[in-house]
N, C-alpha and C positions, 0 to 999 in steps of 0.2 A: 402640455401645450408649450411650456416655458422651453422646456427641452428640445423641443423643433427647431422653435425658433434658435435656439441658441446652437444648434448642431446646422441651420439655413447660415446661418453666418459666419461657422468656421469653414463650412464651404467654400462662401463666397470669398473669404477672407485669403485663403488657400488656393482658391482658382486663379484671385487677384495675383499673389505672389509667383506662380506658375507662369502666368501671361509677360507680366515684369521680367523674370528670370529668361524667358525663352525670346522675349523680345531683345534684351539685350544682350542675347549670349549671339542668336543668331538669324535676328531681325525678323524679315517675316516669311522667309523659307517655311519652315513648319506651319505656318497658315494659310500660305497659298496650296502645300503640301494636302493641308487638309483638306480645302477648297475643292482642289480637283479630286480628291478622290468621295466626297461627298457628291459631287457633282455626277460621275461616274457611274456610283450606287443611285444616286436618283433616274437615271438612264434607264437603268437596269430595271429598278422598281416600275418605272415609268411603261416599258416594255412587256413587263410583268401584269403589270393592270390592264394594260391594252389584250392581253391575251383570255384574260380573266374576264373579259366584258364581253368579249366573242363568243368563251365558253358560253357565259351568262346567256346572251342572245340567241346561243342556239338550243340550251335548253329550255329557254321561253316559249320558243319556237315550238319546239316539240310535246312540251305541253299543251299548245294550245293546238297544236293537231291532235295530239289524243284526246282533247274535248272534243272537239269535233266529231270526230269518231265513235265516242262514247258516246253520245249523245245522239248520233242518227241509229248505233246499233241498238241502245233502250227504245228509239220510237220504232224501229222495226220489230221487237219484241212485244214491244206493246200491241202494233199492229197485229203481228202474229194471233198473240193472246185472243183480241177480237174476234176474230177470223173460226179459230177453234170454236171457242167460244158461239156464236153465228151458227156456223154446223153441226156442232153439238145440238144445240139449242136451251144452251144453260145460262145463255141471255139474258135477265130480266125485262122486261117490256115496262116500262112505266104507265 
């Protein structure tokens, strides 16, 4: 545990000196640098999910038409069943 933290710190410690050195070397270029292209990638990701959500929605879709379907061709089977069943005469009568 001791060692987390103490490897969270030289992180931080190192990130700090990083930010210092690149601020002062060459202000804040490299961060607006970053900005946009993080910006960009969220775009993308953003666009990305939107496409993901459509799939989603049509596979939902589709599922629940194959319910649908499933479900009227089990009751026609079952009706079927009856039916045989009735003209046979292997009905039980209660």
């Amino acid at each position: 545990m001791f060692k987390l933290i103490k490897r969270l710190i030289g992180i931080i410690i190192i990130a700090a000196i990083i930010f210092l050195a690149l601020a002062l070397w060459q202000g804040g270029k490299p961060f607006r640098w970053f900005g946009k292209k993080s910006e960009q990638a969220g775009e993308i990701v953003r666009e990305k999910s939107e496409e993901a959500g459509k799939e989603a929605d049509d596979i939902k879709k589709k599922t629940e038409n194959m319910k649908g379907t499933t479900k009227k061709v089990t009751k026609g089977i079952k009706n079927t069943g009856e039916k045989i069943k009735d003209i046979t005469g292997l009905k039980k009568e209660k």
